[in-house]
VOBA-1610 file (N, C-alpha, C; in pm, whole numbers, padded with zeros to 5 digits, always signed):
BEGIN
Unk+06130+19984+11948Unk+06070+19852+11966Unk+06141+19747+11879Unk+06140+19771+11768Unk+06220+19684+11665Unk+06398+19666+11725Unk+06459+19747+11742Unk+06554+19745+11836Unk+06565+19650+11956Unk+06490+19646+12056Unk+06446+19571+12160Unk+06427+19424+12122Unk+06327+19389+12000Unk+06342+19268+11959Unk+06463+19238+11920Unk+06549+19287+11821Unk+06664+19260+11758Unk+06707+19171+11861Unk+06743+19317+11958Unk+06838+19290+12098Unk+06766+19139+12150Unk+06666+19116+12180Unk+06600+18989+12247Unk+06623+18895+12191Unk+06631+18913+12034Unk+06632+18742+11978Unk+06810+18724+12013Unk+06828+18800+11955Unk+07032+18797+11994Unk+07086+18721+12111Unk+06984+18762+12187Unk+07049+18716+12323Unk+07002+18595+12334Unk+06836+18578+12289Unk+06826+18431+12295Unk+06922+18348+12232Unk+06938+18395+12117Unk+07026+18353+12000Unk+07164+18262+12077Unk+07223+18321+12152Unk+07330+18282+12228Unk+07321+18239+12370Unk+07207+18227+12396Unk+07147+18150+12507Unk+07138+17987+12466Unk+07076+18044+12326Unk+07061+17906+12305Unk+07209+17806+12261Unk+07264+17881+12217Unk+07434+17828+12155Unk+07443+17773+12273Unk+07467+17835+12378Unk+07535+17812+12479Unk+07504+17629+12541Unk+07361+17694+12576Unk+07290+17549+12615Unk+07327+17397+12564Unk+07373+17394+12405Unk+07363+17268+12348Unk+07501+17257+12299Unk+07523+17108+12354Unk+07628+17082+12347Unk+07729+17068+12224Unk+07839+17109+12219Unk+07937+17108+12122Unk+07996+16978+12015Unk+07886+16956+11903Unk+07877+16867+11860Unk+08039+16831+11770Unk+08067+16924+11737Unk+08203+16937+11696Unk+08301+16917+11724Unk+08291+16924+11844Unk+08419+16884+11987Unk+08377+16766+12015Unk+08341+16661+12001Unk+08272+16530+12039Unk+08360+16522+11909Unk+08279+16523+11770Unk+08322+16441+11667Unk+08506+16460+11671Unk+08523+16545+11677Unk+08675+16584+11685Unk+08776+16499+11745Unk+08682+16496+11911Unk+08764+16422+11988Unk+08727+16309+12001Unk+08674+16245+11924Unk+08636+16076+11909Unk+08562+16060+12053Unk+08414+16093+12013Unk+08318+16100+12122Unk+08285+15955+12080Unk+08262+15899+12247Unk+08190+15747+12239Unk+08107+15811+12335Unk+07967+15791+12367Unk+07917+15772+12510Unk+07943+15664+12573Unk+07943+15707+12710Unk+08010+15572+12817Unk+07862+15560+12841Unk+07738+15525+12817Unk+07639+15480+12816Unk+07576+15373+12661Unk+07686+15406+12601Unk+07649+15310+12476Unk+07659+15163+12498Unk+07585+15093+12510Unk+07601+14952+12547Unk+07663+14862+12434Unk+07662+14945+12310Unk+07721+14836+12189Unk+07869+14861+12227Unk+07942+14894+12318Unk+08076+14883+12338Unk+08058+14798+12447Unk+08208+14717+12485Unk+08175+14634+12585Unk+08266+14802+12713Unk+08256+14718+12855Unk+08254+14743+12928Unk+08347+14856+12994Unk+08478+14798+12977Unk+08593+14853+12898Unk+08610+14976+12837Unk+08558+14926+12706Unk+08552+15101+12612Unk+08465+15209+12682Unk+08368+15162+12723Unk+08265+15272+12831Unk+08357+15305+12915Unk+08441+15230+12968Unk+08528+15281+13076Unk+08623+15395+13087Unk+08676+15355+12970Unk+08800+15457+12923Unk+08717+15565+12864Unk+08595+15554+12811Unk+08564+15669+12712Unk+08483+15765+12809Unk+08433+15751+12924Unk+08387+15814+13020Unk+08507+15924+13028Unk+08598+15852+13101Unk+08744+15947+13136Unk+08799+16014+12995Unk+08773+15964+12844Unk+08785+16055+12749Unk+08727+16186+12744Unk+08578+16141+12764Unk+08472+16249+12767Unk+08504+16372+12895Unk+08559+16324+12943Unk+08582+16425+13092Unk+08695+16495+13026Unk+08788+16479+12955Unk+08976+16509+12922Unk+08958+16452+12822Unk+08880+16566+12680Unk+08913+16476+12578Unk+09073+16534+12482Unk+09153+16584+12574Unk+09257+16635+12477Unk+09353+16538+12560Unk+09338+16444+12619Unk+09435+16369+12682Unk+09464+16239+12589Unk+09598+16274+12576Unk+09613+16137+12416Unk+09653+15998+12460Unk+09704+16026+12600Unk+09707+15873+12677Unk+09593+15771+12664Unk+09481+15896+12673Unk+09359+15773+12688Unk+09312+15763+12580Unk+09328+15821+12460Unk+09288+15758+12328Unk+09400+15639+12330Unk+09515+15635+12354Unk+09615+15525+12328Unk+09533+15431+12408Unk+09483+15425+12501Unk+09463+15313+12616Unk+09302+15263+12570Unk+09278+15353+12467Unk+09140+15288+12408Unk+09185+15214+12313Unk+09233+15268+12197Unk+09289+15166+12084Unk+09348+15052+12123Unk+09409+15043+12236Unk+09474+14919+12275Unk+09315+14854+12326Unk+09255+14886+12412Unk+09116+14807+12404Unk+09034+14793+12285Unk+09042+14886+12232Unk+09009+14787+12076Unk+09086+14678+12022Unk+09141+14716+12007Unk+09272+14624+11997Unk+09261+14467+11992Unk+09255+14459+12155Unk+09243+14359+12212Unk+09103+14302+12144Unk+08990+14359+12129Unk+08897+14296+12143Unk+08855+14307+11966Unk+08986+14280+11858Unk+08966+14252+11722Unk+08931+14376+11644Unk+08853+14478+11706Unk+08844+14591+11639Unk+08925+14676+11574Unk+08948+14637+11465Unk+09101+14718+11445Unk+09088+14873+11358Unk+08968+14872+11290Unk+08938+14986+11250Unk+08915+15090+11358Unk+08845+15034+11454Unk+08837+15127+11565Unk+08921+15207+11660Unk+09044+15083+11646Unk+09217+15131+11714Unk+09265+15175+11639Unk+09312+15178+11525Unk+09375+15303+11448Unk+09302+15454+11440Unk+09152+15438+11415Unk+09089+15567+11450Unk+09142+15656+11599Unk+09159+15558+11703Unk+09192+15623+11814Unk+09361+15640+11823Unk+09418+15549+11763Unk+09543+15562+11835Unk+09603+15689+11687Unk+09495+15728+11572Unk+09604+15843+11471Unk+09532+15898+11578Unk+09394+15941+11649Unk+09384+16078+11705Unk+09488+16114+11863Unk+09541+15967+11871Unk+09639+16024+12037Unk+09778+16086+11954Unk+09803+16038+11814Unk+09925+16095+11734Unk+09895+16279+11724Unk+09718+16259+11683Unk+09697+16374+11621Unk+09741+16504+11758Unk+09710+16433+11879Unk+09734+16512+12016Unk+09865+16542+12057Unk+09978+16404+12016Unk+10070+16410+12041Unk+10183+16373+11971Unk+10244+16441+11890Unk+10300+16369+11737Unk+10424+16356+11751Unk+10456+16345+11881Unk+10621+16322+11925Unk+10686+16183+11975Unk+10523+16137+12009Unk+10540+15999+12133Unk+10562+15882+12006Unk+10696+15821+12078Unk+10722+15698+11974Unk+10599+15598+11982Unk+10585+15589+12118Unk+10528+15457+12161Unk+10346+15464+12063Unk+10342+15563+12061Unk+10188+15585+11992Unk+10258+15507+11824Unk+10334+15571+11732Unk+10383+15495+11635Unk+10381+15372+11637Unk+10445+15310+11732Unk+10486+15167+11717Unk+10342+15086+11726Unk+10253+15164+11850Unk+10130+15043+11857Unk+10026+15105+11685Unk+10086+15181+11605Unk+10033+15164+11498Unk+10050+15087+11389Unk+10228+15058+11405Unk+10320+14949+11305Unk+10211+14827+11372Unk+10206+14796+11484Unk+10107+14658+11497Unk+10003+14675+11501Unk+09948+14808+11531Unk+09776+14762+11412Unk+09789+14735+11270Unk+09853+14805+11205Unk+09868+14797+11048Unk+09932+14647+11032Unk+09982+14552+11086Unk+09990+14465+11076Unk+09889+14327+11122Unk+09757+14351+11158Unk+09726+14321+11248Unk+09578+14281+11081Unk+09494+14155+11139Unk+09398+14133+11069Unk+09397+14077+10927Unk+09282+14142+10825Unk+09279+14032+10746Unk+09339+14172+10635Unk+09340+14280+10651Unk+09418+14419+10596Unk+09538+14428+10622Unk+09659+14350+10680Unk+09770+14389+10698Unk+09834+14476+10627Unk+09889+14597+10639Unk+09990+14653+10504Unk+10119+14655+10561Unk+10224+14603+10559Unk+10350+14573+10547Unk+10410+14731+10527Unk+10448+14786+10441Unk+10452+14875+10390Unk+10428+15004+10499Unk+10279+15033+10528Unk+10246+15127+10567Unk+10325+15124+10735Unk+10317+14958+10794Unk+10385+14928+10934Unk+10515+14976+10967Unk+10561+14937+10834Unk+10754+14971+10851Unk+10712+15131+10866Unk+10690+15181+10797Unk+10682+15351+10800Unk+10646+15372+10953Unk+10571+15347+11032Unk+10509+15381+11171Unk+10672+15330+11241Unk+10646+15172+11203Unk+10807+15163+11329Unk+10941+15309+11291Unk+10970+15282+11189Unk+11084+15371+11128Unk+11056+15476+11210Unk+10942+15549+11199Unk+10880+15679+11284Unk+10915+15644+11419Unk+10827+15554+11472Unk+10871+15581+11600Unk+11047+15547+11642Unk+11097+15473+11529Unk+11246+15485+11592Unk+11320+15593+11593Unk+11281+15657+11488Unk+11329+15796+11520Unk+11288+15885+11613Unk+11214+15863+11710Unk+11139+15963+11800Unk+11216+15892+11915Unk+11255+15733+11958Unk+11255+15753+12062Unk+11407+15803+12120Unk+11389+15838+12263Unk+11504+15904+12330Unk+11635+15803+12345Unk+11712+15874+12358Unk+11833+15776+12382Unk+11934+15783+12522Unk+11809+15812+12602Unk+11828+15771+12768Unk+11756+15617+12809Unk+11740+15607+12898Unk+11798+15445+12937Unk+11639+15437+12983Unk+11556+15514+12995Unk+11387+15514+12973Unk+11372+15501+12810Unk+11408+15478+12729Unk+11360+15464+12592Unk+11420+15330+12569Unk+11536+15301+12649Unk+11625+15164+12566Unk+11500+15045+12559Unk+11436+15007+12661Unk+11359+14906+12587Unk+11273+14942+12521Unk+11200+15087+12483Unk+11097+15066+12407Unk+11190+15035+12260Unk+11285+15059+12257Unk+11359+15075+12128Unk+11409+14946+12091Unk+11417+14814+12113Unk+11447+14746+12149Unk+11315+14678+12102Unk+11197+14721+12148Unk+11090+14641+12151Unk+11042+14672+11957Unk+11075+14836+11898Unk+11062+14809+11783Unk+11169+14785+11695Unk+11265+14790+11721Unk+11366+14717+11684Unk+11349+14565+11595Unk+11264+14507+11717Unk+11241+14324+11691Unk+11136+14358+11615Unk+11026+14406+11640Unk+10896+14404+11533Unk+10945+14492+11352Unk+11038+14540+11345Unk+11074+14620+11285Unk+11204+14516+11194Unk+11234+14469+11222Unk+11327+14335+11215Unk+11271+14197+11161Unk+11167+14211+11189Unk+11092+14085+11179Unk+11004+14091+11059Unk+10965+14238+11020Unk+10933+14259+10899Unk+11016+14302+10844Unk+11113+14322+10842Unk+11250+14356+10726Unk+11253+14202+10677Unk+11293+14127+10757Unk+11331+13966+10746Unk+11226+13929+10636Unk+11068+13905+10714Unk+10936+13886+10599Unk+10978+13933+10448Unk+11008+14053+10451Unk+10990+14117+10323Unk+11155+14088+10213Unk+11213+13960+10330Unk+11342+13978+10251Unk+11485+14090+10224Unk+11469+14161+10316Unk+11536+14224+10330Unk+11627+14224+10454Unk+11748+14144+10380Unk+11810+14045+10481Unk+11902+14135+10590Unk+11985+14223+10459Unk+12118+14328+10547Unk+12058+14411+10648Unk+11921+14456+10596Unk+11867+14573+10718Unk+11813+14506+10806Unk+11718+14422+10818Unk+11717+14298+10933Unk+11798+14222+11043Unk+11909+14204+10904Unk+12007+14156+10991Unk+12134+14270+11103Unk+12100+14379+11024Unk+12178+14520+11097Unk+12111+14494+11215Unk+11966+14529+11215Unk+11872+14568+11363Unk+11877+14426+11467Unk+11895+14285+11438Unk+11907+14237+11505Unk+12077+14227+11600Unk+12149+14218+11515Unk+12302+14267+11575Unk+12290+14403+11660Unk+12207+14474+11611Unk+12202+14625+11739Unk+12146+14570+11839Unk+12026+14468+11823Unk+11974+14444+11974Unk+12060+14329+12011Unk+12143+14294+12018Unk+12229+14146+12033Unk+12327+14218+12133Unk+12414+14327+12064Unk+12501+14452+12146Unk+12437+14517+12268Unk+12308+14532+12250Unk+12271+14544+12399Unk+12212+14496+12470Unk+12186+14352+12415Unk+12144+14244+12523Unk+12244+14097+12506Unk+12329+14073+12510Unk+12396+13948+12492Unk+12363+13807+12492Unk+12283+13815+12571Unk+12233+13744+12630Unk+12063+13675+12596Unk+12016+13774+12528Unk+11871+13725+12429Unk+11855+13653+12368Unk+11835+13556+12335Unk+11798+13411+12242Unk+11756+13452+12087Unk+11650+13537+12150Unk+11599+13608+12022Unk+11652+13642+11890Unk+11728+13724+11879Unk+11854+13779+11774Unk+11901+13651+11732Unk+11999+13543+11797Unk+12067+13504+11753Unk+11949+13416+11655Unk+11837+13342+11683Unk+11771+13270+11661Unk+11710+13357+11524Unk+11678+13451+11482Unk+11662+13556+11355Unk+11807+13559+11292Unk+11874+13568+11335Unk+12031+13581+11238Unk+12002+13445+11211Unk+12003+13297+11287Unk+12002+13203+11193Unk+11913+13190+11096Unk+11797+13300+11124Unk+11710+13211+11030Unk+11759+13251+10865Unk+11821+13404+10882Unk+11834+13459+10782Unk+11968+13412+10722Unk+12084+13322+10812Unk+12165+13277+10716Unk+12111+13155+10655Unk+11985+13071+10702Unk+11963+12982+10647Unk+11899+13016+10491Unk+11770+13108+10499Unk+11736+13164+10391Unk+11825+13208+10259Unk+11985+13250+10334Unk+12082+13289+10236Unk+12153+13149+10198Unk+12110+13071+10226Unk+12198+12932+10209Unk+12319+12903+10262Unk+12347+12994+10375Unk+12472+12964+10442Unk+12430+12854+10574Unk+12388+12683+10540Unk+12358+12628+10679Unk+12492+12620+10788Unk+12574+12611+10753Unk+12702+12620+10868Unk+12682+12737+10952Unk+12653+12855+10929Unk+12652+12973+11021Unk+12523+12956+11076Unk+12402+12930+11059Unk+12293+12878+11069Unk+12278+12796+11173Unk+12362+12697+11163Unk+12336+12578+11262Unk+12410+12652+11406Unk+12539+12716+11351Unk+12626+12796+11486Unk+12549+12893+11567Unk+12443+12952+11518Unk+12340+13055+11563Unk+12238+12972+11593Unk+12167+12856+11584Unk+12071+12813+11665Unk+12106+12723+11788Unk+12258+12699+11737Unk+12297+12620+11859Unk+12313+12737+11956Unk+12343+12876+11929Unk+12367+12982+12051Unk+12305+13019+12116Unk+12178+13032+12026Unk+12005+13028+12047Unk+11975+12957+12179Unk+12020+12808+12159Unk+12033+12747+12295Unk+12058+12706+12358Unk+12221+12784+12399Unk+12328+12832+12481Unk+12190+12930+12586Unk+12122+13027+12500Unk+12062+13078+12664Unk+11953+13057+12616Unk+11886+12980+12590Unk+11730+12889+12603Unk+11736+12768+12541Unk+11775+12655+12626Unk+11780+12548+12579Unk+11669+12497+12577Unk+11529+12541+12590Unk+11383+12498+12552Unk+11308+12610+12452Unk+11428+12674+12325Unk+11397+12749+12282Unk+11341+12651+12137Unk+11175+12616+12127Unk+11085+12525+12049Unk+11202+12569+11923Unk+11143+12659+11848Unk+11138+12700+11673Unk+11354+12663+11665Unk+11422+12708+11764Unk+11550+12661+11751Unk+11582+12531+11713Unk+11568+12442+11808Unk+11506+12311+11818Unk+11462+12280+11668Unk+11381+12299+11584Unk+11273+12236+11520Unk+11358+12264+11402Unk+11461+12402+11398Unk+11537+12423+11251Unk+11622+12303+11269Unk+11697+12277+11390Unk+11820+12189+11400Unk+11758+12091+11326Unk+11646+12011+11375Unk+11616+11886+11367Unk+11594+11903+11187Unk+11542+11957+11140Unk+11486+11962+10970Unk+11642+11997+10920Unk+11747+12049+10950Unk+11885+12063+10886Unk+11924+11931+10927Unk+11946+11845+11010Unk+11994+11738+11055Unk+11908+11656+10945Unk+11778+11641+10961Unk+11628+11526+10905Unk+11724+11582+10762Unk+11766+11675+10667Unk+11766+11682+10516Unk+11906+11597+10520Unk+12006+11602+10625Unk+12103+11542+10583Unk+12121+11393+10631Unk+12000+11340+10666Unk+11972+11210+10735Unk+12047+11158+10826Unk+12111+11241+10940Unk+12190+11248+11040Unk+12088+11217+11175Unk+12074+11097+11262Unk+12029+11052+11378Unk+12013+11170+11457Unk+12093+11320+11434Unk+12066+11381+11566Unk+11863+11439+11529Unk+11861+11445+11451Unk+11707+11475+11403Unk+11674+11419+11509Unk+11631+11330+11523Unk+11569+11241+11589Unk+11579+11299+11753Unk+11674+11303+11789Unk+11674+11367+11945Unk+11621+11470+11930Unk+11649+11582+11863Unk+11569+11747+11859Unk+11436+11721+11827Unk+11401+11648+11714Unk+11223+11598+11712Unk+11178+11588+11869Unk+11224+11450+11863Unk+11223+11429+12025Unk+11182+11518+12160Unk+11313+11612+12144Unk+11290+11717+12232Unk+11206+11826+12240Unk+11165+11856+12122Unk+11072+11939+12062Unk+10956+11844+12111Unk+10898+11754+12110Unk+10780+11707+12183Unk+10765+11740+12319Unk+10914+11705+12374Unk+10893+11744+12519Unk+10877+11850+12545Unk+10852+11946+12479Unk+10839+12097+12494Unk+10675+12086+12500Unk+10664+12017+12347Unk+10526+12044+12307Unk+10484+11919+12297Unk+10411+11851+12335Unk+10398+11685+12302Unk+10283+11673+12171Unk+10205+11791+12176Unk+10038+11816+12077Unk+10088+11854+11992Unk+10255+11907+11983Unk+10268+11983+11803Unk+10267+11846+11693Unk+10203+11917+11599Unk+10191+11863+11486Unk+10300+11871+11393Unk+10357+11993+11388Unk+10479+11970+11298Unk+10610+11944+11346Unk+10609+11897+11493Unk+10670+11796+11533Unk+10714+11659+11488Unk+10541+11638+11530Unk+10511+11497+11505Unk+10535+11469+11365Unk+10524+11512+11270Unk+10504+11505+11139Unk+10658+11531+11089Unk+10736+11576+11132Unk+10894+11535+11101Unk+10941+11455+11139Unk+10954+11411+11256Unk+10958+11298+11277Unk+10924+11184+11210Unk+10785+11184+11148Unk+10736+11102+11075Unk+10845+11074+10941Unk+10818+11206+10885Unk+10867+11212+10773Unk+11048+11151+10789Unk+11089+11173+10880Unk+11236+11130+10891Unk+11222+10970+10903Unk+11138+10951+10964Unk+11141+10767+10978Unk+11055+10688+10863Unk+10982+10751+10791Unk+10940+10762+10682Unk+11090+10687+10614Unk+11178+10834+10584Unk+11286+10777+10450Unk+11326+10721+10492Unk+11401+10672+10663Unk+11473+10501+10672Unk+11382+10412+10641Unk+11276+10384+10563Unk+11200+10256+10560Unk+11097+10258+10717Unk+11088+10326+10822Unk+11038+10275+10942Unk+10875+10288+10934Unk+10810+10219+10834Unk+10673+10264+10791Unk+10599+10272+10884Unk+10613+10141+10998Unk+10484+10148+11090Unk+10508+10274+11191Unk+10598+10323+11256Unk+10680+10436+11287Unk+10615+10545+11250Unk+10618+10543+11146Unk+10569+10676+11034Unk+10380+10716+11048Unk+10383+10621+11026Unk+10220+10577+11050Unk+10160+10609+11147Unk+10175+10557+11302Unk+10121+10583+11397Unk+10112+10761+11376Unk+10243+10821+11380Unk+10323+10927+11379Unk+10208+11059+11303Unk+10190+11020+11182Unk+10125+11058+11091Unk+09936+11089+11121Unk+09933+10949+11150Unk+09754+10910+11204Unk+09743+10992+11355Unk+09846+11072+11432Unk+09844+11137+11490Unk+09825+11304+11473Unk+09920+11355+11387Unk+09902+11447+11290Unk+09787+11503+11252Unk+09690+11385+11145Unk+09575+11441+11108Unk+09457+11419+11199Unk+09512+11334+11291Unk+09373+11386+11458Unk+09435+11525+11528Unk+09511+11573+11494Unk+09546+11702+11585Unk+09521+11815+11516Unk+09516+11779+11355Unk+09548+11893+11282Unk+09443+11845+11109Unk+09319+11892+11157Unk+09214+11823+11016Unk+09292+11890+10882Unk+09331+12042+10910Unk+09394+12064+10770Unk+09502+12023+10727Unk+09575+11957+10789Unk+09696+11930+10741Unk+09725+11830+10617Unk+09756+11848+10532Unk+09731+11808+10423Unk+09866+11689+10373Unk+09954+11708+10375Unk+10114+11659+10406Unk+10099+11483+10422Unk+10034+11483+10560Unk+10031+11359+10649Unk+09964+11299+10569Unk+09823+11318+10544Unk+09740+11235+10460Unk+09783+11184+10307Unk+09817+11286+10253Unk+09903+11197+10108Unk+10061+11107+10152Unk+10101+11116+10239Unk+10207+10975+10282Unk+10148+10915+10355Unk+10033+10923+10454Unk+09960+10759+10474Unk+09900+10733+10326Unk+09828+10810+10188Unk+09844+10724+10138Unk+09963+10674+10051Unk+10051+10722+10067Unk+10151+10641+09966Unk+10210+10517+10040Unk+10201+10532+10207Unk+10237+10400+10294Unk+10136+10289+10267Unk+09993+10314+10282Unk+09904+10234+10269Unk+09907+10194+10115Unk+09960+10228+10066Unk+09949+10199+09887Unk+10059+10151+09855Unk+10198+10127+09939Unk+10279+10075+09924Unk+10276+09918+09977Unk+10180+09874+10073Unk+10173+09791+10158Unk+10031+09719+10094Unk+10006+09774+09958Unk+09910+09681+09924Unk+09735+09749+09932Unk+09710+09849+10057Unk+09590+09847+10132Unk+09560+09969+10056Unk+09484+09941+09924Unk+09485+10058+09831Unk+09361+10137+09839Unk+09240+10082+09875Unk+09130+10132+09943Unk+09146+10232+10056Unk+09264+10211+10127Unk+09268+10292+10255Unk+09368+10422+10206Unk+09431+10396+10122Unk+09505+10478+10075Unk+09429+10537+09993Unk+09319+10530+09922Unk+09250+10645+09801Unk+09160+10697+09943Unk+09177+10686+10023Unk+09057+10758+10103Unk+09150+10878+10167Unk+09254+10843+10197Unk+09361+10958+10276Unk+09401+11029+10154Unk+09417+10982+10020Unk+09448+11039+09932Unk+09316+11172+09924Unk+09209+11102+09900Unk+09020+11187+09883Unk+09048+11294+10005Unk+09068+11267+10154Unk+09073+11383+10220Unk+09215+11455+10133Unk+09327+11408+10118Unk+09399+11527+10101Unk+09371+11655+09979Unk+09314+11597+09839Unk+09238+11638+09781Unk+09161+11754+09809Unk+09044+11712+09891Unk+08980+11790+09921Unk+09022+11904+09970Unk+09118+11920+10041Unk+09172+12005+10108Unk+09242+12064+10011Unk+09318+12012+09909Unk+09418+12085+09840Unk+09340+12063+09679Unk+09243+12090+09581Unk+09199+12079+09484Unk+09300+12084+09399Unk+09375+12123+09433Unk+09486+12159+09279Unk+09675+12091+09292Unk+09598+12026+09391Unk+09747+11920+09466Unk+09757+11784+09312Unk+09857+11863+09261Unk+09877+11714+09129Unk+09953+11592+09176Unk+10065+11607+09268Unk+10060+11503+09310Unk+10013+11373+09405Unk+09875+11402+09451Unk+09813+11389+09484Unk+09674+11267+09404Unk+09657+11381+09307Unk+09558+11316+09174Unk+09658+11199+09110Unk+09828+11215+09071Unk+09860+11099+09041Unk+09832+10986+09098Unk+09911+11005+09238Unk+09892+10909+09320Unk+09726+10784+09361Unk+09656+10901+09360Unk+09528+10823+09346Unk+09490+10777+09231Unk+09571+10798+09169Unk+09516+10745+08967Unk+09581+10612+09014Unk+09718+10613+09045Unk+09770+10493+09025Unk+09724+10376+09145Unk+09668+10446+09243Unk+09627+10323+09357Unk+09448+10256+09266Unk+09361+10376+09215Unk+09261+10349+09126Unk+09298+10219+09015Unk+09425+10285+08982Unk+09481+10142+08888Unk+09468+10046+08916Unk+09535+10027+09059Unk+09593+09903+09099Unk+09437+09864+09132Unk+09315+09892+09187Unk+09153+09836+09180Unk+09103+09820+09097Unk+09162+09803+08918Unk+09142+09764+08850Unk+09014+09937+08797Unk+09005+10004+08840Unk+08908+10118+08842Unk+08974+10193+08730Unk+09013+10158+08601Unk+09058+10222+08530Unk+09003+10403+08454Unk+08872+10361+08449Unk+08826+10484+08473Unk+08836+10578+08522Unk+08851+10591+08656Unk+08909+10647+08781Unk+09040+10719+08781Unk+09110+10579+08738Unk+09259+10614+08715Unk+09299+10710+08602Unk+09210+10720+08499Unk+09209+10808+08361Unk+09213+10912+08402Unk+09090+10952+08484Unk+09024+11114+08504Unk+09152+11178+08619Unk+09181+11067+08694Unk+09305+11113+08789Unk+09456+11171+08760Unk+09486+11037+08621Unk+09574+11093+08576Unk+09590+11184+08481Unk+09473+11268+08397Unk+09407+11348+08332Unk+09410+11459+08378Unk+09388+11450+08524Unk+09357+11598+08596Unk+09451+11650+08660Unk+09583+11554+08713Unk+09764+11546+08740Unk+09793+11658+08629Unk+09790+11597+08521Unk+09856+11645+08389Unk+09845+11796+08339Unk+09679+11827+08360Unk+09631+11965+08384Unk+09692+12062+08438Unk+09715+12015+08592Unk+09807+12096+08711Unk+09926+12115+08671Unk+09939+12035+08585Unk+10108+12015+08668Unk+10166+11916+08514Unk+10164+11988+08373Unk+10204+11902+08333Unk+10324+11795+08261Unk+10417+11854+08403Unk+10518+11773+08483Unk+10558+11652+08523Unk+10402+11594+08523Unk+10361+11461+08601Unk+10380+11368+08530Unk+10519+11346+08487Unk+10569+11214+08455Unk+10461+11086+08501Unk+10476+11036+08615Unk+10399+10886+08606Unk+10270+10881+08596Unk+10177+11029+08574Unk+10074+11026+08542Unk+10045+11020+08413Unk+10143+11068+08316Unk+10165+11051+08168Unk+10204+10892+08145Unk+10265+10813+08205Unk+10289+10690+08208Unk+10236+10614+08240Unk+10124+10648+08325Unk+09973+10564+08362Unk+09881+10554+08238Unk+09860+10705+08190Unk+09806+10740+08076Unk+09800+10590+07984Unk+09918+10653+07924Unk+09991+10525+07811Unk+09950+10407+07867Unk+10003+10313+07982Unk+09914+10179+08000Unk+09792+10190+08029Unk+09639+10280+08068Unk+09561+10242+08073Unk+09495+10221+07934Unk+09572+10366+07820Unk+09554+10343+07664Unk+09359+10349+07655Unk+09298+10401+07721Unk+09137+10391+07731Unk+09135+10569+07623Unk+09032+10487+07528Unk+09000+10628+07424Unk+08884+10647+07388Unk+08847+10789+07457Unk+08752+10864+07512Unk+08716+10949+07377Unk+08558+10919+07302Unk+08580+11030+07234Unk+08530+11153+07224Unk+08602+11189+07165Unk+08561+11400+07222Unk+08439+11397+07142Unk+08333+11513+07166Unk+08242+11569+07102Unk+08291+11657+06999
//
């Protein structure tokens, strides 16, 4: 009898195993239910077809990329190490990890290069891999460049240049990096090549015009120019421009230019301290401590800024004003020659406790 029970519970024993589902194999394989409504529509979608084939690493990749997309980024690296964990050969799984790890308010630099590097070494070198290789190549390039690291940057863009001739791309990264090295002559020869095959290539465009705008050469002015016609709403367009007609004297020029700027762009901080140094040059010193007050605000620790409003405060006879302004210049920054020279003529003595 005791036997018989043994035997009975046993079997229940594994009756019951059987019945309930494999909680282990879920957690393993990055179980979502496709009935969970806190995912949007999408992730139910793909995770249905997970749940059916959860050793299929395609569709963890094709989830993380829907995370992805939809900002979750903790959630796409969870899926896209487990399509690695399935499949630890596939470049392409690496690379969409170099751009999660770059991705958000966690970027690690560092950890990204390691994923691209990985997947460059994985991929094949048949003519089905050339563009994925190619594709980390540039992302892989682009953080070499970031991090200053000019020769290995500049190696990977010359590899993709050799097998595309014809890409804008490369040449437009080689200039940027001879500019960074202070070579502008090779610089200017590479953005002009830039657009040899994209002559509506914006950021090309926008270096010419700021190498031209430093050497106060008229062609600025056409590439500004043209750069609007690309983009007519850019702001840092508009705002070189400004700034170039700015140093010929062209104030009202500058102005419109500028008062455009900070309706397109509330943070921009730049525009507002040269309307006020225009408006404070022209007398209208009220209008100028107010563009000065927004730029301020925006930038608390902007000293030249606090001079400038010390000395338009001056000129309203607001000497007070002008004290604490040029007081708080000096703090930042205490560099600030004409705020030390305001100092001295307002001569107001404050006494300490």
């Amino acid at each position: 009898m005791l036997y018989c029970k043994t035997l009975c519970f046993s079997i229940l024993t594994l009756i019951l195993l059987a019945s309930v589902p494999s909680c282990k194999k879920k957690n393993n394989a990055r179980f979502i239910s496709d009935t969970d409504t806190t995912y949007s529509a999408d992730i139910r979608s793909i995770s249905k077809k997970i749940n059916e084939s959860p050793e299929n690493a395609e569709l963890y990749y094709r989830r993380s990329n829907a995370f992805f997309q939809e900002d979750n980024f903790k959630q796409a690296l969870l899926d896209i190490d487990f399509a690695i964990h399935l499949d630890s050969v596939n470049p392409l799984y690496y690379f969409y990890k170099g751009n999660y790890m770059m991705a958000g308010d966690t970027a690690n630099a560092l950890e990204a290069e390691k994923q691209y590097s990985r997947a460059l070494s994985l991929v094949p070198s048949t003519n089905d891999g050339k563009n994925l290789k190619i594709d980390i190549q540039f992302e892989l390039a682009k953080l070499l460049l970031a991090k200053q690291k000019y020769n290995e940057s500049k190696a990977m863009y010359m590899s993709i240049n050799k097998v595309d001739p014809s890409n804008p791309a490369p040449y437009f990264f080689l200039g940027m990096i001879a500019k960074e090295q202070g070579d502008t002559t090779t610089a200017i020869q590479l953005f002009e090549r830039t657009l040899v095959y994209d002559d509506k290539h914006y950021n090309a465009i926008m270096q010419l015009g700021n190498i031209y705008a430093e050497w106060k050469d008229k062609r600025a002015l056409e590439l500004f120019d043209k750069a609007l016609k690309i983009n007519a709403y850019s702001d840092e367009a508009q705002y070189a421009k400004g700034l170039y007609l700015q140093r010929e004297n062209k104030f009202k020029d500058a102005v419109i230019l500028y008062e455009s700027v900070a309706r397109l762009n509330p943070a921009h901080i730049l525009c507002r301290y040269n309307l006020g140094y225009i408006h404070g040059l022209f007398g209208d010193y009220n209008k100028a401590i107010t563009y000065l007050d927004q730029a301020i605000d925006l930038s608390p620790e902007y000293a030249d800024a606090y001079t400038l409003r010390g000395a338009m405060k001056e000129k309203t006879n607001n000497n007070t004003g002008a004290y604490n302004d040029y007081k708080m210049a000096l703090q930042l920054d205490p560099k600030q020659r004409l705020a030390e020279d305001g100092l001295k003529r307002i001569n107001i003595t404050i006494s300490m406790p």
